[in-house]
Structures are given as C-alpha cells and as structure tokens.
C-alpha positions as CSV (number, residue, x, y, z in Angstrom):
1,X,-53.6,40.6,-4.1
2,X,-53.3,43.6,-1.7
3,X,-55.6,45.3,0.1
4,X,-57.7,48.2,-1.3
5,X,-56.2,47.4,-4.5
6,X,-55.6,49.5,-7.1
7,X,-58.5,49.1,-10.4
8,X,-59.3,50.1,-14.3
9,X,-63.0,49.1,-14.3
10,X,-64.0,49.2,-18.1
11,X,-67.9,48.7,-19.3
12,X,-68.1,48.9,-23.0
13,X,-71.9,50.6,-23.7
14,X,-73.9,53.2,-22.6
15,X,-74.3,54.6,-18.5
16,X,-75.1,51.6,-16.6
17,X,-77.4,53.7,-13.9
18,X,-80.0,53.6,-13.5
19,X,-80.0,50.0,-14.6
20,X,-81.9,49.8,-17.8
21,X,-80.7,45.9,-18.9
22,X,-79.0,43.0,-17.4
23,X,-75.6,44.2,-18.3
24,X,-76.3,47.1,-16.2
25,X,-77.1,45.0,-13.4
26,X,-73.9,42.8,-13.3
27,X,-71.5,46.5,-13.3
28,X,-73.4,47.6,-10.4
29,X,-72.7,44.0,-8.9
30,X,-69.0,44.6,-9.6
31,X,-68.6,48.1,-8.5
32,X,-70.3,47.2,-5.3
33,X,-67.9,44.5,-4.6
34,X,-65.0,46.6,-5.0
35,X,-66.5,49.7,-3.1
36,X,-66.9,47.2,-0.3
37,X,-63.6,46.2,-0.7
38,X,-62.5,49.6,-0.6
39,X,-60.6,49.5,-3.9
40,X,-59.3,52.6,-5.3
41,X,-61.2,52.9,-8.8
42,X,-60.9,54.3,-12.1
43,X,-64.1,54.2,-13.8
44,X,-64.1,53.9,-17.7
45,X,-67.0,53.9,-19.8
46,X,-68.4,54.6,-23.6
47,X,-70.8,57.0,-22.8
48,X,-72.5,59.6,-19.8
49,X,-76.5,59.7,-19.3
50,X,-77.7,62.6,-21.0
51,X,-80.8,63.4,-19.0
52,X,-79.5,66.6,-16.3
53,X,-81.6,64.1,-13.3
54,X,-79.8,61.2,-14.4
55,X,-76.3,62.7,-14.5
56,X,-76.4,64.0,-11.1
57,X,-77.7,60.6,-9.6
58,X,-75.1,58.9,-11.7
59,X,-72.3,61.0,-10.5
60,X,-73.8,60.9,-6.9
61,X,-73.8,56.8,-7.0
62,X,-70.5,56.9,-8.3
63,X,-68.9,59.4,-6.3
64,X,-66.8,57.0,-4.4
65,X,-64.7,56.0,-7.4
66,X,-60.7,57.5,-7.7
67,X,-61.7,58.8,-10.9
68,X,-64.6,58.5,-13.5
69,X,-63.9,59.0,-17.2
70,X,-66.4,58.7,-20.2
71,X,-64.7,57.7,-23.4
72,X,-67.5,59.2,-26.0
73,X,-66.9,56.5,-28.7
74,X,-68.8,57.0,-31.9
75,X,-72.1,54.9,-32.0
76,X,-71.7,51.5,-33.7
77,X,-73.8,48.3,-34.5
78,X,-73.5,44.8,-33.0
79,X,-70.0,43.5,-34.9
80,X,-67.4,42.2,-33.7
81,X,-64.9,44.1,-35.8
82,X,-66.7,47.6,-35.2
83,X,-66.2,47.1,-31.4
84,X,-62.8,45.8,-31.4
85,X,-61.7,48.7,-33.4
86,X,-63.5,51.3,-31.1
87,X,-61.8,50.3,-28.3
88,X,-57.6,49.4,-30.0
89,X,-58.8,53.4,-31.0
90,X,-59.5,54.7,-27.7
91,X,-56.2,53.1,-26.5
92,X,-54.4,55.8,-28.0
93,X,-56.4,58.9,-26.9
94,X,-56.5,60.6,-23.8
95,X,-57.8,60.1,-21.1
96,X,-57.3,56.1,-21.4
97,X,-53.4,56.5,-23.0
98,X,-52.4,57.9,-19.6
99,X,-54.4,55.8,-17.6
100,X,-52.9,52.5,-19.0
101,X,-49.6,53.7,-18.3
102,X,-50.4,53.2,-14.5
103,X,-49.4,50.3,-12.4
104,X,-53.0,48.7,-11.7
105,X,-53.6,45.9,-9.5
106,X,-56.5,44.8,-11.6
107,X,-58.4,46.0,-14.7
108,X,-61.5,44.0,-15.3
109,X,-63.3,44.1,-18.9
110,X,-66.5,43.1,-19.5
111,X,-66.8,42.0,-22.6
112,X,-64.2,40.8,-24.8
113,X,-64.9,43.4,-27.0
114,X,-63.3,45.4,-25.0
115,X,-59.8,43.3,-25.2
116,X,-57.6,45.9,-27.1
117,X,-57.9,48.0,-23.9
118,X,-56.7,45.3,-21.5
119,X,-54.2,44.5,-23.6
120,X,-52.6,48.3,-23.6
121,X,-52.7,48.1,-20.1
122,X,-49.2,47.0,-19.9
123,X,-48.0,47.3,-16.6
124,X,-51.5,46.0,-14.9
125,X,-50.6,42.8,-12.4
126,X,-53.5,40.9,-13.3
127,X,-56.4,41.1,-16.3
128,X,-59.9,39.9,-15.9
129,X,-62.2,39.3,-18.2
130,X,-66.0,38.7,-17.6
131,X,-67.5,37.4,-20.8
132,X,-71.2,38.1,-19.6
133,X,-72.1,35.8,-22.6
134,X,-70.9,33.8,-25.5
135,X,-71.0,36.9,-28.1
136,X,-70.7,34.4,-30.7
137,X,-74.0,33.2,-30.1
138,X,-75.6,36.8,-28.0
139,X,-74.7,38.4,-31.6
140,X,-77.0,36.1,-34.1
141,X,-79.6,36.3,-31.7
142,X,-79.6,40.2,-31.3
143,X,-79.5,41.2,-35.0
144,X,-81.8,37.5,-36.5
145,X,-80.0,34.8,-37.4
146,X,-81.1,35.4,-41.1
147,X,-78.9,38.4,-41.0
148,X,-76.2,36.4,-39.8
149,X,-74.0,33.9,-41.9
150,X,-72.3,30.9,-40.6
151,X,-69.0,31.7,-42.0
152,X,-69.6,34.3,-39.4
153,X,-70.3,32.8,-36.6
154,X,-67.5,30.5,-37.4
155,X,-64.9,33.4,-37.7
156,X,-66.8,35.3,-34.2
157,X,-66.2,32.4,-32.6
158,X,-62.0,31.8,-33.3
159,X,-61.9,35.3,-32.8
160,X,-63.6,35.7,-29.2
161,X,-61.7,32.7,-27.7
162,X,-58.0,34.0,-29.3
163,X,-59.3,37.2,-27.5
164,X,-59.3,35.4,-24.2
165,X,-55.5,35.0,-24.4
166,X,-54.9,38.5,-23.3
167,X,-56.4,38.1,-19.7
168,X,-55.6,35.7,-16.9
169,X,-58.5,35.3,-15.5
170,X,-62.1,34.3,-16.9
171,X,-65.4,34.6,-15.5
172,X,-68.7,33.2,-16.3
173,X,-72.3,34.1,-15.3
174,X,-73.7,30.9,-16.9
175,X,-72.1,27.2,-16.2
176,X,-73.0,26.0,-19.2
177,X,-70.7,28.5,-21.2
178,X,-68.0,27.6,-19.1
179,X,-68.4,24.0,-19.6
180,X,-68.5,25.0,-23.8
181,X,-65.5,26.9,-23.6
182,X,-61.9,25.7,-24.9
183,X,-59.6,26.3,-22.0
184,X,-56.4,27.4,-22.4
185,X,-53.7,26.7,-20.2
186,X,-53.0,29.2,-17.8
187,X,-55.6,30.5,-17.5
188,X,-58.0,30.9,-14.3
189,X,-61.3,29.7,-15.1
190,X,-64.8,30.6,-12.8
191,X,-68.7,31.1,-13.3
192,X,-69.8,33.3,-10.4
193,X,-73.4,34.0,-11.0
194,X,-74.0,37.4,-10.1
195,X,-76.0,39.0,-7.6
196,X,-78.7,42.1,-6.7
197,X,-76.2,44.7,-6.0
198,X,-78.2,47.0,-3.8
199,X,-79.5,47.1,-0.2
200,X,-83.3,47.6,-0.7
201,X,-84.6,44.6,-1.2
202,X,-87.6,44.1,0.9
203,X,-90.1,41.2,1.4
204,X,-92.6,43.0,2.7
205,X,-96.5,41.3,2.2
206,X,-99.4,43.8,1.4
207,X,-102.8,42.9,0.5
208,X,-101.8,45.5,-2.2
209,X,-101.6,42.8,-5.0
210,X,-103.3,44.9,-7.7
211,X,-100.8,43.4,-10.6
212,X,-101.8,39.6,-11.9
213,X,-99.2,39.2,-14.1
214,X,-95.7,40.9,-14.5
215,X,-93.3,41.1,-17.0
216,X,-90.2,43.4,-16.7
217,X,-87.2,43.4,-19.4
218,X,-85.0,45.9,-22.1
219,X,-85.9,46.1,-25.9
220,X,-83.8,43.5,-27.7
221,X,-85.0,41.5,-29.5
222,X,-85.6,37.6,-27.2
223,X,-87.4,39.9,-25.0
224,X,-89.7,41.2,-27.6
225,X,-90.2,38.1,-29.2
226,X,-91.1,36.1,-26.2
227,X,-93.3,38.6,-25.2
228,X,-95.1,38.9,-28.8
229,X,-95.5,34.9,-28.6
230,X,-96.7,35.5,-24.9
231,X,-99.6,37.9,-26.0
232,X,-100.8,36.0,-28.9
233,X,-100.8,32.6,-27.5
234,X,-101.1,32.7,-24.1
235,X,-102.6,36.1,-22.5
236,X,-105.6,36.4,-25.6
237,X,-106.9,33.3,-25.7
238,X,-107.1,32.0,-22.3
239,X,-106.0,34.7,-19.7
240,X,-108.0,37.9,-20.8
241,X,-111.1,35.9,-20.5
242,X,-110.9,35.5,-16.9
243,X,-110.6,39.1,-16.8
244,X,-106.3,38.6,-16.0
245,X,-104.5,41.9,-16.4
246,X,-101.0,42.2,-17.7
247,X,-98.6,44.7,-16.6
248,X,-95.2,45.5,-18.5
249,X,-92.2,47.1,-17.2
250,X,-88.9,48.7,-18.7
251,X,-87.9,49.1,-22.3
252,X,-89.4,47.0,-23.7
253,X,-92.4,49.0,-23.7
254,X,-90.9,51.3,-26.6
255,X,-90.6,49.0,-29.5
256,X,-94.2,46.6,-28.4
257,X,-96.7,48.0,-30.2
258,X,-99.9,45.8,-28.5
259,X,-102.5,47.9,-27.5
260,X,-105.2,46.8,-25.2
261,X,-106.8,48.1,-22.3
262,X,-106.5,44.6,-20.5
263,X,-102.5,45.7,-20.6
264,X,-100.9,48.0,-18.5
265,X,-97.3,49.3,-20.4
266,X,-95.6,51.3,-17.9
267,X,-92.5,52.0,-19.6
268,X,-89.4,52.9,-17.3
269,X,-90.4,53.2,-13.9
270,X,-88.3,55.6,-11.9
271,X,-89.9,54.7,-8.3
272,X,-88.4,52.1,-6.2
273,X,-88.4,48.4,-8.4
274,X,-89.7,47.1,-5.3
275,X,-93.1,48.2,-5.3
276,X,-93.9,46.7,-8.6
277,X,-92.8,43.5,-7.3
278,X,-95.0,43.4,-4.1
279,X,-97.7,44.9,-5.9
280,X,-97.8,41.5,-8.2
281,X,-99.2,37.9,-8.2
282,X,-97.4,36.4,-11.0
283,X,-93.9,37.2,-12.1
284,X,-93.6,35.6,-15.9
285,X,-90.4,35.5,-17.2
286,X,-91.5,34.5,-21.1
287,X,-88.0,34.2,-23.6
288,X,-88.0,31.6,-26.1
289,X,-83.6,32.0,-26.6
290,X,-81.0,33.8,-24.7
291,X,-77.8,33.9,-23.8
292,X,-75.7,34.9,-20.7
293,X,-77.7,34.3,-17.5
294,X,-81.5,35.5,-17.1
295,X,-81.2,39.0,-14.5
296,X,-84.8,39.7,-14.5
297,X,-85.2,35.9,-12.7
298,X,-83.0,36.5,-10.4
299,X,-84.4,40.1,-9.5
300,X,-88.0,38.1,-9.1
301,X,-86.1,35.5,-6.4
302,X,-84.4,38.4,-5.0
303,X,-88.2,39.9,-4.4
304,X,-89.6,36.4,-3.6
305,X,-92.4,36.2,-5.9
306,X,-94.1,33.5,-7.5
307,X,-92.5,33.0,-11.1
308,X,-93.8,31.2,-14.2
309,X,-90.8,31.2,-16.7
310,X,-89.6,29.2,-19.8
311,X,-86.6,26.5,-19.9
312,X,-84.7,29.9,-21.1
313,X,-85.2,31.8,-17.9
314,X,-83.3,29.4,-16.0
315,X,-80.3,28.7,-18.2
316,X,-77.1,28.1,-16.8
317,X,-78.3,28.2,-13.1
318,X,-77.7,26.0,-10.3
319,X,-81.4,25.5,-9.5
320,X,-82.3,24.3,-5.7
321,X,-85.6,23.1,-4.6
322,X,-88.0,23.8,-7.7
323,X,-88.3,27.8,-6.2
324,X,-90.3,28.4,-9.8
325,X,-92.8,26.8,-12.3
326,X,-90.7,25.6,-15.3
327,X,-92.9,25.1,-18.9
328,X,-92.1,24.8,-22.2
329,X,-94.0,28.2,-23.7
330,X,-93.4,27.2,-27.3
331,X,-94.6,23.7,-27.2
332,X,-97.4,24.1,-24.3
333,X,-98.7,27.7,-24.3
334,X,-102.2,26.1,-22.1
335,X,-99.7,24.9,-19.8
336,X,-98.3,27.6,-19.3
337,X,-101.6,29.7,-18.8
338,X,-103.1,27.2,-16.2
339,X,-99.6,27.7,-14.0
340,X,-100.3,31.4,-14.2
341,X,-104.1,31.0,-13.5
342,X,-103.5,28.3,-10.9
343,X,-101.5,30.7,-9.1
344,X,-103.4,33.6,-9.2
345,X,-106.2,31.6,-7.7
346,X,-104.5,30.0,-5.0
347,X,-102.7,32.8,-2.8
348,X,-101.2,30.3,-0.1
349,X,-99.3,28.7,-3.2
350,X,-98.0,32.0,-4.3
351,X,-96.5,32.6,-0.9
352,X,-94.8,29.0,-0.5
353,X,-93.6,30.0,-4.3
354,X,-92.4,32.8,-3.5
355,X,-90.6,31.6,-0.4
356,X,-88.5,28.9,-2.4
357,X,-87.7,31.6,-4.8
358,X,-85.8,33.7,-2.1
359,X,-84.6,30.9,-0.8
360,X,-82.8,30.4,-4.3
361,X,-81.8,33.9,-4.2
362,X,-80.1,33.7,-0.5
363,X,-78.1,30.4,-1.1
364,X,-77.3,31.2,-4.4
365,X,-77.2,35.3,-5.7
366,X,-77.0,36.8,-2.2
367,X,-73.9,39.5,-2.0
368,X,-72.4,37.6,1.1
369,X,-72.3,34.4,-1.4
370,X,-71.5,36.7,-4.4
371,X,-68.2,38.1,-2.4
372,X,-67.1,34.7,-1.2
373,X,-66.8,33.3,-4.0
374,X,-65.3,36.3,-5.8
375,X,-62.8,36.7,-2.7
376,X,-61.4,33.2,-3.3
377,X,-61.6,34.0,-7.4
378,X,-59.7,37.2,-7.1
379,X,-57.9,36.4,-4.4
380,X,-58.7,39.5,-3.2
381,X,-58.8,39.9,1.3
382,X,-61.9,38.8,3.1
C-alpha cells in the first residue's frame, strides 16, 4: 500500500474519547497508528459527546483527521439485525453516500456490524475488518443467556462469518477466536493484540500507595457480575476484616449499588488514569466470562502493577513469564483473597510483580510491537 494512504475509519457506537470501555481503547490504538503513519483520514462514527468539555477535547484529539463525520443513528439494542440495518441505512444518506463514492486506500470496520458500510464502499482497494470479539458469543453474554435462544446463536453465528466475506482482511485481538474461526479462502487472517495508545504512561514509585485494592471497568454486565461475586465472596468475608479498602473506578460505578464505607466508588475519573494506578497496591481484574481480549489487564501491565485476576482476564493472550497471579475466583474465592492479602503485605513482591507485568506489556502490547506487526499485516510502510 502507498504511503500516507488514503482511509474510511468507521466505529459503530457512541464517541470513543475519552475512553469509557475497551472498545474505546482499541479505536484510539488504531487512530494512533494511522496518525503516525500519517494517513489522510475520514473519521465516521454513530454519535458526538454531548457534554460542551467533552466535545472540544474530542474535536481537539481528533483534529488531525481529513475529515470527521457523526452519523446520528437512532439508538438501538444489542441485535444483530437492528445493527445491520442501521448501518445498509446510513449507506444511502449523506454524508457517508458521498464518502463511499471515493477511491480509499483502506476503510477499516470494527465490528461486523458495521459490514453494509464496507460493502458500499465500492471503489475502496482493500477492506478490513477487526472483529474485536465473536459477537455471537459477546451478544448472549451482554443481554443473559436466558434472554437469548440457541436457534439464535446458531443463526448469529452463520450470519457473522457470511459477513466476513465482504472484507479481505481479518483481524483478531484474541488468538483463540482466531483459532475458532472458519477461514475462508482468500482471505488475510491476523490477531494483533492491541496496545495503550497514548504517550503518558509513567512508572513512577511513590510511597503514595493509599489504594489496597483496585478495580477499574464499564457497566455491562461480566463486569458487574464479577464484581457483585467479588464483594460478596471475597472482599466481606475475609478482606474487610483486616481493615482492606476497595476502590472502584469507571462505569461501573452507576449500575453497583454496594454501599459501604470500606468502599471507595469513584465513578469516572477525569484526572490522568495514571495516578490511580500508582496510588494502588493491588490491581484485581475479577470477570467470571468475557469475550474479546481483557483492556483493563493490559492497562494494569502497561502501569506495572501487581495484578490478581481470574482465568478470564487473561484470555486469548500470549502470556510470558507468570507477570500476574492467576486464580480461579469462582471455585477458590480464599484463594483468591490470600493472593490479594499476600501482596498487600509483602511490598518487595508487589514491585517484582509489577515489574513482570510491564515486562508483558513491552514485549507484548507496546506501540513499537503494536506497529510492527500491523506494518507487515497492512502492508502499510515502515
């Protein structure tokens, strides 16, 4: 592909900054890559921040783009054929109908949801699609598999990987979706595991440790769940005791109802993410099912903390060097409490932790690695 290519950049839900879930996270990756790469950039989206602070720092991060466009779609729930009509509608409406009528390099969908649009885009050279998850499987878990029927899933399923047809190239986040996946020949296949998009990482040590345990993550529902389950089997009985404090982070905090004065709920945080992380001991990453690839662990090996997470947490990574305490929740919640108490009593282990779990993050979710690999993927120029 040329240089400073030519791009249709389309990210089916809501603004993306500031980040607010892990889907938010892996646009930023992308953008990033492509502003380094100084691509010329259409920006397409369903729909602007609404808050006036928000809007001015999303149009001053994105201010680099060729052009930004928000598509204003009507709200709809998690289905499969809801989406896919949204965006076949959209197709036909302007701004979009004269954008796909350009000769793009690239256009790269997240989501196959958002398929109809890449396959207006007639005239585009190449068509990438990054399937962030299996939405076959994301969609039971998101609305409870009771709500869910197999014929369903069964139908989701022929449907997502038919879908795939319209792209040539694939990408995964998680290795063992790729390894699940029909292929189809023709088609490029890749998991690239994404990365921490932004420059202000910093490793800095303080003595200020006055969180004992962390827990940052969005509202849906594996969050909310793990974190109920965390609470009631873990935290009460054996952590509040030894007077532990819990802190929790993002929005999540909306739709968990615990009250306790042993629990700090701070909601969104709009100060730099990197102060909550040096201000912690423990970083707990407690999901019992997910899909996709866990964000909020690699933002804790991007920070270097000490993590205690579930088999979940770690799904679909290329794990190096044990950088993080591994325990079945579910099965062995006093397992999982002695880890956490172990740690917060042992400071030189949280530090040797915490240096295998950047370690993780450099050899594996750096932006160097991240562009390397999506260099040779795109065969975009070094």
């Amino acid at each position: 592909m040329k240089e400073n290519p030519h791009i249709l950049y389309v990210y089916p839900f809501g603004p993306f900054y500031p980040i607010t879930s892990g889907s938010d996270l892996l646009a930023n990756t992308h953008l990033e890559y492509f502003r380094r790469k100084k691509a010329k950039v259409d920006l397409l989206f369903y729909h602007r921040p609404k808050k006036v602070n928000q809007i001015k720092q999303f149009n001053e991060m994105y201010s680099w783009c060729n052009s930004i466009h928000e598509l204003q779609t009507p709200w709809h729930e998690l289905r499969y054929g809801e989406f896919l009509c949204v965006a076949d509608y959209v197709t036909k409406i302007e701004p979009l109908k004269s954008l796909l009528k350009q000769n793009y390099d690239l256009v790269f969908n997240n989501y196959c949801l958002t398929a109809p649009i890449a396959f207006a885009a007639k005239k585009a050279k190449i068509k990438v699609l990054e399937t962030v998850d299996h939405l076959f499987n994301a969609f039971p878990i998101s609305l409870g598999k009771k709500n869910q029927p197999t014929c369903d899933l069964f139908f989701y399923k022929k449907v997502e990987f038919d879908l795939y047809k319209i792209f040539d190239k694939i990408l995964f986040i998680n290795q063992s979706e790729l390894d699940n996946t029909p292929k189809i020949n023709g088609l490029s296949y890749e998991c690239i595991p994404p990365a921490w998009p932004f420059e202000n990482i910093t490793q800095k040590k303080t003595n200020n440790s006055n969180v004992d345990v962390l827990f940052i993550g969005g509202g849906n529902k594996p969050n909310l769940e793990g974190l109920d389950f965390f609470y009631n089997e873990i935290f009460f009985p054996y952590l509040r005791n030894k007077n532990i404090k819990l802190t929790v982070v993002g929005k999540v905090c909306n739709s968990w109802y615990v009250e306790d004065p042993m629990v700090t709920k701070l909601g969104f945080y709009s100060g730099p993410i990197s102060e909550i992380y040096d201000s912690s001991k423990v970083v707990i990453i407690p999901i019992l099912e997910g899909t996709g690839l866990s964000i909020k662990t690699i933002e804790a090996f991007a920070f270097g903390k000490a993590i205690v997470s579930t088999p979940s947490g770690t799904r679909g990574m290329n794990i190096i060097g044990n950088p993080l305490v591994t325990i079945d929740m579910k099965n062995n919640p006093e397992a999982f409490a002695k880890a956490i108490i172990d740690l917060i009593e042992n400071p030189i282990k949280r530090d040797e932790l915490g240096k295998k779990a950047l370690n993780q993050f450099q050899k594996e979710h750096s932006f160097e690695v991240y562009s390397y690999r999506m260099d040779k993927f795109l065969e975009l120029a070094s």
